[in-house]
The first five atom37 places (N, CA, C, CB, O) and aatype in JSON, in Angstrom:
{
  "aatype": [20, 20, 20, 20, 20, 20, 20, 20, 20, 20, 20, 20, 20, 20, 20, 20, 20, 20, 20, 20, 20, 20, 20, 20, 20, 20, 20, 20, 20, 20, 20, 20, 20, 20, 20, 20, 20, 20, 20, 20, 20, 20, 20, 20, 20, 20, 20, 20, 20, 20, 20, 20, 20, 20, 20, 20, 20, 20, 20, 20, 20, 20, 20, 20, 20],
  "atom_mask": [
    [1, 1, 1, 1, 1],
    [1, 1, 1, 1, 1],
    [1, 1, 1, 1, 1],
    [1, 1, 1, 1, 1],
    [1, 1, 1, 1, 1],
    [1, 1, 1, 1, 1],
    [1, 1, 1, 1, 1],
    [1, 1, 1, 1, 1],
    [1, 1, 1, 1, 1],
    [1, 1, 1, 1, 1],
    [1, 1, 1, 1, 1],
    [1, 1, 1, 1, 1],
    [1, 1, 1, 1, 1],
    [1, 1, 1, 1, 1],
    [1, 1, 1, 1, 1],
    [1, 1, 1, 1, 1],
    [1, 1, 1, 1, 1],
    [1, 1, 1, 1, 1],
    [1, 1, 1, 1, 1],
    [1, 1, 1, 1, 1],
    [1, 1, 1, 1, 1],
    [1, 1, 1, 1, 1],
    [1, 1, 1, 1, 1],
    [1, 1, 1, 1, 1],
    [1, 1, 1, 1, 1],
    [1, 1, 1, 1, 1],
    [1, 1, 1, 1, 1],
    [1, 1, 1, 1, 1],
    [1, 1, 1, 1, 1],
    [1, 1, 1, 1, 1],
    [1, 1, 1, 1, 1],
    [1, 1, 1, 1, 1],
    [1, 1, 1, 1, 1],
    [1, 1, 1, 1, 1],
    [1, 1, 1, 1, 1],
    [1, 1, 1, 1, 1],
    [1, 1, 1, 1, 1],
    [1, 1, 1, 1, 1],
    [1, 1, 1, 1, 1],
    [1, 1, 1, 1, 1],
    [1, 1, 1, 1, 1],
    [1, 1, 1, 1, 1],
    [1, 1, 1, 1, 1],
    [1, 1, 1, 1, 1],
    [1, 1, 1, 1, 1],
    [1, 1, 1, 1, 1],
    [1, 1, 1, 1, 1],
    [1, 1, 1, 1, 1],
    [1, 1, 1, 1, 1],
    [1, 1, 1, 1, 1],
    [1, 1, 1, 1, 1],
    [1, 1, 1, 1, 1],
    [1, 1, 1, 1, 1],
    [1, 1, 1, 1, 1],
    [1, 1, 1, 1, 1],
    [1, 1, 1, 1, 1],
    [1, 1, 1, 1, 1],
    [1, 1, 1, 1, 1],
    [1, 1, 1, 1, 1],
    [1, 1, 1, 1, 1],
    [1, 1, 1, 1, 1],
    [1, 1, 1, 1, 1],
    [1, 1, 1, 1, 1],
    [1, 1, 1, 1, 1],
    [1, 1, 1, 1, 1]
  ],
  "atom_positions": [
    [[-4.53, -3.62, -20.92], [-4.31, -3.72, -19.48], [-5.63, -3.46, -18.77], [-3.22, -2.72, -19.0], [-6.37, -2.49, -18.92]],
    [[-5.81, -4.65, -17.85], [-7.23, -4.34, -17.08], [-6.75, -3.54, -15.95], [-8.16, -5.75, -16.51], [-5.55, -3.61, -15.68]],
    [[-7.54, -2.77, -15.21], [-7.29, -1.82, -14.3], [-8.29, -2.37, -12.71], [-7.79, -0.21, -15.11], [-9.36, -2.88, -13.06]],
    [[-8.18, -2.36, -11.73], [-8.88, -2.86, -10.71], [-9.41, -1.92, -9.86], [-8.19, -3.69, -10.05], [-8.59, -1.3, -9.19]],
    [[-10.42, -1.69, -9.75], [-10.93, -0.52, -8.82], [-10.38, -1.3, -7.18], [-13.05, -0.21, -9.03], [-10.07, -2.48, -7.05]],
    [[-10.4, -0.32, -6.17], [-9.97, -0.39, -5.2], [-9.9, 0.84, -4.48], [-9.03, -0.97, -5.35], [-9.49, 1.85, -5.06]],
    [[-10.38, 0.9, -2.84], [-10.1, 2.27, -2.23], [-9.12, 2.28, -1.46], [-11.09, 2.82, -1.52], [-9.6, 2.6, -0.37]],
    [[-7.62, 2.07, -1.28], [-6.88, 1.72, -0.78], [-6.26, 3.26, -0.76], [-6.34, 0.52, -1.31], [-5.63, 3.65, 0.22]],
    [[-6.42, 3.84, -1.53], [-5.71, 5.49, -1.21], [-6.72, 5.83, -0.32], [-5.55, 6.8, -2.62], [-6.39, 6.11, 0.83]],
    [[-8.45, 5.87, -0.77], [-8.82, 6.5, 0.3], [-8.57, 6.14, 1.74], [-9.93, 6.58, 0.14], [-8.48, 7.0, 2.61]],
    [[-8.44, 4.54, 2.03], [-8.08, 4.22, 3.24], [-6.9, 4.83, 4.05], [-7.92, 3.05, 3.13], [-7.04, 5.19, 5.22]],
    [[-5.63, 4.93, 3.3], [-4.11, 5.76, 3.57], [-4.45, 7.13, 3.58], [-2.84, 5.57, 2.34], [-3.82, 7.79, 4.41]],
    [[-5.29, 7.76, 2.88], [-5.25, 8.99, 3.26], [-6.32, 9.35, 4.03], [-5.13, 9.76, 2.28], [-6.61, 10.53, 4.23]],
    [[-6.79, 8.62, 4.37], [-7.85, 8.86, 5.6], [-6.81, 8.82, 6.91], [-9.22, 7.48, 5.71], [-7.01, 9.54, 7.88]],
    [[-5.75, 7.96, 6.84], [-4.89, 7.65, 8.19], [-4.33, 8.8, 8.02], [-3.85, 6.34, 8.36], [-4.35, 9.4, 9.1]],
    [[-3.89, 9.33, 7.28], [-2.63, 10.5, 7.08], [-1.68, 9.51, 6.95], [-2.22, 11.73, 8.41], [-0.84, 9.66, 7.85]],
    [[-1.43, 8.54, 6.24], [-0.23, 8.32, 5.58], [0.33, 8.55, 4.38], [-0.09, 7.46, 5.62], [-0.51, 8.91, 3.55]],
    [[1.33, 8.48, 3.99], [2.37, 8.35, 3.28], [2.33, 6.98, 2.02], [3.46, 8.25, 4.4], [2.46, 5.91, 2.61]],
    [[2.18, 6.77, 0.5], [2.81, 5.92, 0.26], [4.11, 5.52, 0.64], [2.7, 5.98, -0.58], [4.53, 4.36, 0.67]],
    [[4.74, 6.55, 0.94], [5.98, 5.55, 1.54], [5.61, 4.5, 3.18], [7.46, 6.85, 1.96], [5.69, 3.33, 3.54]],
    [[5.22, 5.76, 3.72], [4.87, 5.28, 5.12], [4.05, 3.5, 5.12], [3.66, 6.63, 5.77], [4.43, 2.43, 5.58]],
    [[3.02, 3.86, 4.5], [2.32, 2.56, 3.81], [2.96, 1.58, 3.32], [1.6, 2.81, 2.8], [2.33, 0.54, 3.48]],
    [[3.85, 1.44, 2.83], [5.02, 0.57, 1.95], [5.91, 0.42, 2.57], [5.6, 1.04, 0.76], [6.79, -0.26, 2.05]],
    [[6.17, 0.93, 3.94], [7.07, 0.62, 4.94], [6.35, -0.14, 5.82], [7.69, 1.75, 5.57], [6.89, -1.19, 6.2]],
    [[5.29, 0.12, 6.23], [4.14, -0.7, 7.63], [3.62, -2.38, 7.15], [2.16, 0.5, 7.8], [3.37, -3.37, 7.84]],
    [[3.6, -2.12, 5.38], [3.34, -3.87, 5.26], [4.14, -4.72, 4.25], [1.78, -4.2, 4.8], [3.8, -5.66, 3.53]],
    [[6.07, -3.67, 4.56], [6.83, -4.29, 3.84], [6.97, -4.81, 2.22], [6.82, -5.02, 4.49], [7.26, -5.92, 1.77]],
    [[6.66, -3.56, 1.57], [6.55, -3.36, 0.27], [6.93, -2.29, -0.48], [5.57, -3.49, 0.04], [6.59, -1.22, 0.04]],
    [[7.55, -2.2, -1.58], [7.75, -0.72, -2.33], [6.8, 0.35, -1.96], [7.59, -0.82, -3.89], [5.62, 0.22, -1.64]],
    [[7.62, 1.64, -2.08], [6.15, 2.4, -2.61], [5.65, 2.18, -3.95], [6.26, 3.95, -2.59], [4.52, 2.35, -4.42]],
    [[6.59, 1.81, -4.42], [5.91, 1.78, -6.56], [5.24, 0.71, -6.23], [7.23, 1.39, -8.37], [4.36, 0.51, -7.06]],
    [[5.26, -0.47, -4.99], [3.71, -1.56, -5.11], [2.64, -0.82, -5.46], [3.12, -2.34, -3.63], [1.94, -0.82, -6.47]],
    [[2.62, 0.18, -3.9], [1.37, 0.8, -3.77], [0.63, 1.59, -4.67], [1.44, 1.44, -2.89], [-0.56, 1.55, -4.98]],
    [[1.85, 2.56, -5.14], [1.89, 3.36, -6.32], [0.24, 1.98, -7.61], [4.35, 3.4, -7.04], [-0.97, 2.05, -7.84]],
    [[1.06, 1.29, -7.86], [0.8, 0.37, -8.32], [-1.18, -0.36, -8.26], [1.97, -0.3, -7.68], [-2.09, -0.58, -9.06]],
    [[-0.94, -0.5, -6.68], [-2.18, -0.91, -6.42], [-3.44, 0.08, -6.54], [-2.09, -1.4, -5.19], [-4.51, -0.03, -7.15]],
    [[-2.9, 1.11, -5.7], [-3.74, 2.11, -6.32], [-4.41, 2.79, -7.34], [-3.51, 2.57, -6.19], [-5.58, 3.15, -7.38]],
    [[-3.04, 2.99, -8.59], [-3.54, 2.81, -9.87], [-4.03, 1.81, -10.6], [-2.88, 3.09, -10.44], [-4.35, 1.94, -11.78]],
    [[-4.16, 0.39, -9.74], [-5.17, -0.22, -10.12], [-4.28, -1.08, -11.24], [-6.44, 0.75, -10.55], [-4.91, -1.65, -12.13]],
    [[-3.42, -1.15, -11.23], [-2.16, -1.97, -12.31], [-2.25, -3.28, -11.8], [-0.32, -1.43, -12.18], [-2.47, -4.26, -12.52]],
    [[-2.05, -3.31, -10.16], [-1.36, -4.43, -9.88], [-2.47, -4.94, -8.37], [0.55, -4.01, -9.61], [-2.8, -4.27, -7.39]],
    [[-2.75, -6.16, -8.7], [-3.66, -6.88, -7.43], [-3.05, -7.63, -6.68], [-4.74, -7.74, -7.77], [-2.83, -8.82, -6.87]],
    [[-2.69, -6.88, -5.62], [-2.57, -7.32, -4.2], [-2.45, -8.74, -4.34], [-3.78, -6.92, -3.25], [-3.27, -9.29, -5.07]],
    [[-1.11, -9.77, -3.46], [-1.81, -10.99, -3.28], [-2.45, -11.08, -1.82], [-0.84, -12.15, -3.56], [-2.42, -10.04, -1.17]],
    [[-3.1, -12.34, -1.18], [-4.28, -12.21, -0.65], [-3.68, -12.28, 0.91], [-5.42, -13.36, -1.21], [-4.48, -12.01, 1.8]],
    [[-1.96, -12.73, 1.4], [-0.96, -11.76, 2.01], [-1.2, -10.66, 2.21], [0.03, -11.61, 1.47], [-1.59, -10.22, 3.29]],
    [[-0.95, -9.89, 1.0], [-0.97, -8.3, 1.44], [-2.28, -7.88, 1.2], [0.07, -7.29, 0.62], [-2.63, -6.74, 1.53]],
    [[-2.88, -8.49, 0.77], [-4.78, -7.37, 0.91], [-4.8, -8.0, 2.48], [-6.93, -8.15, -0.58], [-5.97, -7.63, 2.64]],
    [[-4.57, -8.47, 3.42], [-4.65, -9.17, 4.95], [-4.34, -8.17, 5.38], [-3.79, -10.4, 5.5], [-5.14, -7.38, 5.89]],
    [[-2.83, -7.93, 5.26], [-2.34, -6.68, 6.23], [-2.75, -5.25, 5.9], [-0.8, -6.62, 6.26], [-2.55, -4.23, 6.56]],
    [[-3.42, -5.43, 4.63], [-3.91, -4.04, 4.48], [-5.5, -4.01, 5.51], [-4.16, -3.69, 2.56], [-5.91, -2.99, 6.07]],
    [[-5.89, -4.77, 5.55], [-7.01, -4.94, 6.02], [-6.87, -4.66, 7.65], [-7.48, -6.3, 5.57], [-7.58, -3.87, 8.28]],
    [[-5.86, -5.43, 8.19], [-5.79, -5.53, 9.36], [-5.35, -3.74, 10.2], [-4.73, -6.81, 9.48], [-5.81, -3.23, 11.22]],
    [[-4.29, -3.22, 9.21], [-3.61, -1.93, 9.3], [-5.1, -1.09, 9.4], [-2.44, -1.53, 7.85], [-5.27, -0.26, 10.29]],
    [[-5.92, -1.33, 8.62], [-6.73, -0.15, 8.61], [-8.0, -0.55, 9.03], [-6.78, 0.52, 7.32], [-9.01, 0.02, 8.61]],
    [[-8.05, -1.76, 10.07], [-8.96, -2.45, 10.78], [-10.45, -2.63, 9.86], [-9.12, -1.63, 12.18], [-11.58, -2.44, 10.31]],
    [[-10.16, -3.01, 8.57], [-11.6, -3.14, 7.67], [-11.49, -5.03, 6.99], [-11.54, -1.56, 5.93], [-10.55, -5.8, 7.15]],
    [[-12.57, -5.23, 6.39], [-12.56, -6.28, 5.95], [-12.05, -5.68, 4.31], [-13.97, -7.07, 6.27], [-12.33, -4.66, 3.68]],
    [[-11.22, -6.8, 4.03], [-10.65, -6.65, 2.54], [-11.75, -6.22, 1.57], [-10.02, -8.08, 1.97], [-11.6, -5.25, 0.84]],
    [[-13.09, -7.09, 1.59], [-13.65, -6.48, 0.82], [-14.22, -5.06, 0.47], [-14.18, -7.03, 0.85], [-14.72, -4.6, -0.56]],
    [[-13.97, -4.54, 1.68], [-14.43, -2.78, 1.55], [-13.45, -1.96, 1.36], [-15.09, -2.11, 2.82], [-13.6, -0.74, 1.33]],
    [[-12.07, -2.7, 1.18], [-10.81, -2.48, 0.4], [-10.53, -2.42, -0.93], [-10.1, -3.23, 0.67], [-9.76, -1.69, -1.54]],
    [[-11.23, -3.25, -1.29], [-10.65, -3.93, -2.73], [-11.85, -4.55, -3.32], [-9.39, -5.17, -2.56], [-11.49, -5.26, -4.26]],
    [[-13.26, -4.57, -3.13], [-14.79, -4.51, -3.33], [-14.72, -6.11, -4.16], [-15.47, -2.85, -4.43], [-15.19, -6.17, -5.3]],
    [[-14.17, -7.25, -3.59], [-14.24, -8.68, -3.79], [-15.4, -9.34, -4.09], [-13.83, -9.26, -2.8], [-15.39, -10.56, -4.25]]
  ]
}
């Protein structure tokens, strides 16, 4: 299993959110996030958008594209 680096926790916990909270705001499990974070599972390019947009950054300083 390849693993994907990504700062997507640091981004959520910079807001003070919640994986749940997070997984509620762009309509997804928390076990997505769970997921993305641990680097299991890559975002499709849908949800790296709204992650981007939620935390006003470009995807790539999200998810280092």
């Amino acid at each position: 299993m390849t693993l994907t680096k990504n700062n997507l926790r640091s981004f959520r916990e910079k807001e003070g959110l919640s994986q749940e909270k997070l997984a509620d705001k762009v309509s997804v499990t928390r076990q997505t996030i769970i997921s993305i974070e641990g680097g299991r599972y890559v975002p499709s390019l849908e949800l790296a958008l709204k992650f981007a947009k939620l935390f006003k950054c470009k995807v790539e300083d999200m998810f280092g594209v």
